[in-house]
N, C-alpha and C positions, 0 to 999 in steps of 0.2 A: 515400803516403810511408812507407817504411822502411828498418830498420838496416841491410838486405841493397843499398839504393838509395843511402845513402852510403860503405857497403865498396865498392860498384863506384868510386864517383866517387874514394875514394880512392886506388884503383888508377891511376887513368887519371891520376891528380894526381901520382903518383908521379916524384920527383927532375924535377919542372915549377916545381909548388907552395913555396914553402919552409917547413919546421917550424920555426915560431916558436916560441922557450921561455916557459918562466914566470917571469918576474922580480921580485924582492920587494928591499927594503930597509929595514932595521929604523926609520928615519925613518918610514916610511909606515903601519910597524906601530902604531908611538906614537902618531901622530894618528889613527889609526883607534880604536885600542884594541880593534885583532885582527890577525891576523894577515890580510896583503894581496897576495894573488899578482897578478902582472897579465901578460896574454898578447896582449902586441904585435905585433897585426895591422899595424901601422902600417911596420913590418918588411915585409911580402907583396910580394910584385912587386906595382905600378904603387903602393905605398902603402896600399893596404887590403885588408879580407878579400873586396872584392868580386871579385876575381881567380881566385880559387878557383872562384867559383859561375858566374863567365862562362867560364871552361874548361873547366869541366864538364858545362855547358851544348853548348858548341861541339865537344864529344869525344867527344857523344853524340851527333852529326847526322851523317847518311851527305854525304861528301864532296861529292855533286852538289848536294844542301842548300847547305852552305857556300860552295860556287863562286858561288852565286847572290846570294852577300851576305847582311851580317848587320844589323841596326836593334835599336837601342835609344834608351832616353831616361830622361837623367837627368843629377841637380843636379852629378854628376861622379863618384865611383869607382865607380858600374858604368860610366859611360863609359870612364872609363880602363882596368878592366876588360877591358871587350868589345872594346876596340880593341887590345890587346894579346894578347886569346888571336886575335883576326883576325888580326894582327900573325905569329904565332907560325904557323898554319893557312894565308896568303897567301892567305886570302879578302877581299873589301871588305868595309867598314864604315862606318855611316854613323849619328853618331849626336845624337839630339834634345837638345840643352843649352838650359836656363833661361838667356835674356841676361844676368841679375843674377848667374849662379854664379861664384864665387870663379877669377879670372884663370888660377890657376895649375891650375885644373882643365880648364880651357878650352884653355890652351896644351898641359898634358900629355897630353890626348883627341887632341889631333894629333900630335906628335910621336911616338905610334903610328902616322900614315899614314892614320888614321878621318876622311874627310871629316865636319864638325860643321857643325849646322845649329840657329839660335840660333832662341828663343821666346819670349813673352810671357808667363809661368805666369799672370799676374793676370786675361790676357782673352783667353789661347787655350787649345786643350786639344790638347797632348802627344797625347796618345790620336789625336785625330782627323787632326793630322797624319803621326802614325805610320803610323794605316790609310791614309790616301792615297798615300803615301810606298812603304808596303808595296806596296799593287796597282798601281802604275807602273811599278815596279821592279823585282817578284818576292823581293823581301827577307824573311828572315825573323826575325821580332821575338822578341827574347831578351829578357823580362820580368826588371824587378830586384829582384822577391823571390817575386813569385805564378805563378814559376815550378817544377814539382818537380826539376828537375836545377840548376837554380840553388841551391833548397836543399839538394839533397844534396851540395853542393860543399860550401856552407857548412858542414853539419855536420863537415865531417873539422875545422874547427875545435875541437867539440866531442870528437871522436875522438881528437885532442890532449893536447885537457886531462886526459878521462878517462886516458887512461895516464902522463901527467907526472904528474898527484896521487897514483894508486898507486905511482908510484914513490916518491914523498915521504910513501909511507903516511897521505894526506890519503883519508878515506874519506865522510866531511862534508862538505858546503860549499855555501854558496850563491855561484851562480854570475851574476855581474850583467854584464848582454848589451848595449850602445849599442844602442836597438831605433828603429829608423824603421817599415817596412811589414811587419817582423817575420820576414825573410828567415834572418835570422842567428842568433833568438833561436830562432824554431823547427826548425832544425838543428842548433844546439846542443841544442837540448832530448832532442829525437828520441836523438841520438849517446849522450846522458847516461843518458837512461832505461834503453837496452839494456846498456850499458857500464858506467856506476858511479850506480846509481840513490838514492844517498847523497847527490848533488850537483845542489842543486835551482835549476832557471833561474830571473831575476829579471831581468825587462825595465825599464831603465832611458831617460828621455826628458827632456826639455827640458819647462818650465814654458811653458802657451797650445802645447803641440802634444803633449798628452797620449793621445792616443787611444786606442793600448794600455792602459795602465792605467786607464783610466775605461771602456772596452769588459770590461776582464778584471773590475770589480766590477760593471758593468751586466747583464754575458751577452749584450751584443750588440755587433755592428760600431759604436760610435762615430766620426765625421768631426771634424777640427779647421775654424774657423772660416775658416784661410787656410792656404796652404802659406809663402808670399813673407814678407822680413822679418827672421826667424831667422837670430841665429848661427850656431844646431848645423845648418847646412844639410844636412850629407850625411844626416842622419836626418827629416828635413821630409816628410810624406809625407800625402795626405787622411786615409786610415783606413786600418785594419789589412789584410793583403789576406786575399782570399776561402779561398785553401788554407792561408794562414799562420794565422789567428785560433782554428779550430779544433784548431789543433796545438799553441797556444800556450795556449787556455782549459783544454785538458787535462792539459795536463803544466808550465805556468808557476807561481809563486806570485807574488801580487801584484807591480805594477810597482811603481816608485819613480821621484819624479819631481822634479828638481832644476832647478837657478835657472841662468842663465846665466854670473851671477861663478861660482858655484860649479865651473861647468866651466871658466872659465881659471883657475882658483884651479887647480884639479885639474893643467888643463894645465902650468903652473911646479912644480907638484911632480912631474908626472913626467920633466918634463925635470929639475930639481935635483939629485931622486935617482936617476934611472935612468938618465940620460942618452939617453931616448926622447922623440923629437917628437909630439904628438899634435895633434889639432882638436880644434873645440866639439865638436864631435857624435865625435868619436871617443873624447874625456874626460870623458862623462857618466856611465860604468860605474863610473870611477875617483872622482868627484868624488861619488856615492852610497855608497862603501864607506867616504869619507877624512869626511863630513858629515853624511852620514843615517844613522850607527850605530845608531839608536834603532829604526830601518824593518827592520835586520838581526839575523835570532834565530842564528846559527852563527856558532863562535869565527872562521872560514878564510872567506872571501870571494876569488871569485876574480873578476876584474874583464878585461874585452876593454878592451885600448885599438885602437877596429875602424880607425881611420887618422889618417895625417898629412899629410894634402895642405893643409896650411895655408897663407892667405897672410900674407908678411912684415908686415905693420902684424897683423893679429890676434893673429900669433905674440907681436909687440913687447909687446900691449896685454896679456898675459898673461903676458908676463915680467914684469911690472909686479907682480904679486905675489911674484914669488921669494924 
């Protein structure tokens, strides 16, 4: 993985992709007590930044590849994702959802035309129907993070940020990442180092699904105890993946790792003051920078809010603090 591997992807992303801004509001500065930019992924075609990394994915396969269909799996915005740059491409799509995953991520994986094929996370294994799925079919499986053109997609998020903060003469900053399998944190990273090396990543996760952060003080790959259960589902993930961790042990500073109110607390405030919809797992970057100031050394914190594919009663339950 390198800078030269997401300048290409953001070529190919070009006027596909959309450039999310940076948005702040001085309400959000006061409870932080710093200044809080946030860069709404949740904004991205299908609702998250996983759009990016499944296009990029799919832009970089020779045509006869793509004819042959594409496979994925997951809790929902790489499905949503993958079924839209297939969408886009008029290749098939076919992709592995947890039965438990949030409705609205389920209906939206189709409504791209992705034939969805549900699973049991707790006593089957994704993987093992994927590979069978795979050799019947001739499909090609588009991993959603421990892929390298998946992350190099994600990093033009990072590519982003670094020139929206130079513009705003922000040349400091820690940058707090919604980290699942660590797809997003380490193409932001990657992007950051080469571009404004002033602006240092900080993987943030949900409390019992730490892995990241307890891997990044251990120095080794850490697993979570279960994946099923979690709010922040879209970041729910065993352990960190195998190309992400080393990308992320070298260039990350510590994770940070918050409570589950904390992220719908998070989520009402950004919908309050920014009039952005987030998820659990999309408002964990945000609900680290508004609560765990004490975790943050730099006045500027920049915060991913990575999607909004929420459903209606969670959204509700998280209005609940407005």
């Amino acid at each position: 993985m390198n800078i030269e591997m997401i300048d290409a992807a953001a070529a190919r992303l070009n006027g596909i992709a959309r450039r999310t801004p940076l948005l702040y509001a001085p309400a959000l500065d006061a409870i932080a007590g710093r200044r809080v930019l946030v860069k709404p992924e949740c904004l991205q075609q299908t609702g998250s930044f996983k759009f990016r990394g499944a296009y990029s994915a799919l832009s970089a396969m020779d045509a006869e590849t793509r004819a042959r269909g594409i496979l994925a799996y997951s809790s929902g915005n790489h499905a949503q994702g993958v079924a839209r740059a297939a969408q886009i491409f008029d290749c098939p799509a076919v992709i592995l959802m947890p039965a438990d995953a949030p409705r609205a991520k389920i209906e939206g994986t189709r409504s791209y035309g992705a034939e969805v094929i549900t699973y049991d996370r707790a006593s089957e294994s994704r993987e093992a129907i994927g590979a069978r799925l795979a050799k019947e079919r001739g499909l090609t499986l588009v991993r959603p993070y421990d892929e390298p053109q998946v992350i190099a997609g994600q990093g033009t998020t990072g590519l982003e940020i670094a020139e929206q903060a130079a513009k705003m003469d922000i040349t400091r900053a820690e940058v707090l990442v919604c980290c699942g399998g660590g797809g997003l944190t380490a193409g932001i990273a990657l992007a950051c180092a080469a571009r404004a090396p002033g602006l240092r990543v900080r993987p943030v996760e949900p409390e019992g699904y730490d892995d990241t952060a307890r891997s990044l003080q251990s120095g080794t790959r850490e697993g979570n105890a279960t994946e099923a259960g979690g709010l922040c589902d879209a970041i729910l993930t065993p352990q960190p993946g195998e190309i992400t961790f080393p990308i992320n042990a070298r260039l990350c500073g510590p994770g940070i790792v918050v409570s589950e109110e904390e992220a719908l607390r998070a989520m009402a405030m950004a919908f309050r003051h920014l009039k952005v919809v987030a998820e659990p797992g999309g408002a964990v970057a945000l609900a680290a920078a508004l609560f765990h100031g004490q975790e943050i050394e730099n006045e500027v914190a920049v915060c991913t809010v990575s999607g909004g594919n929420v459903d209606v009663a969670t959204f509700a339950r998280a209005l609940e603090y407005a």
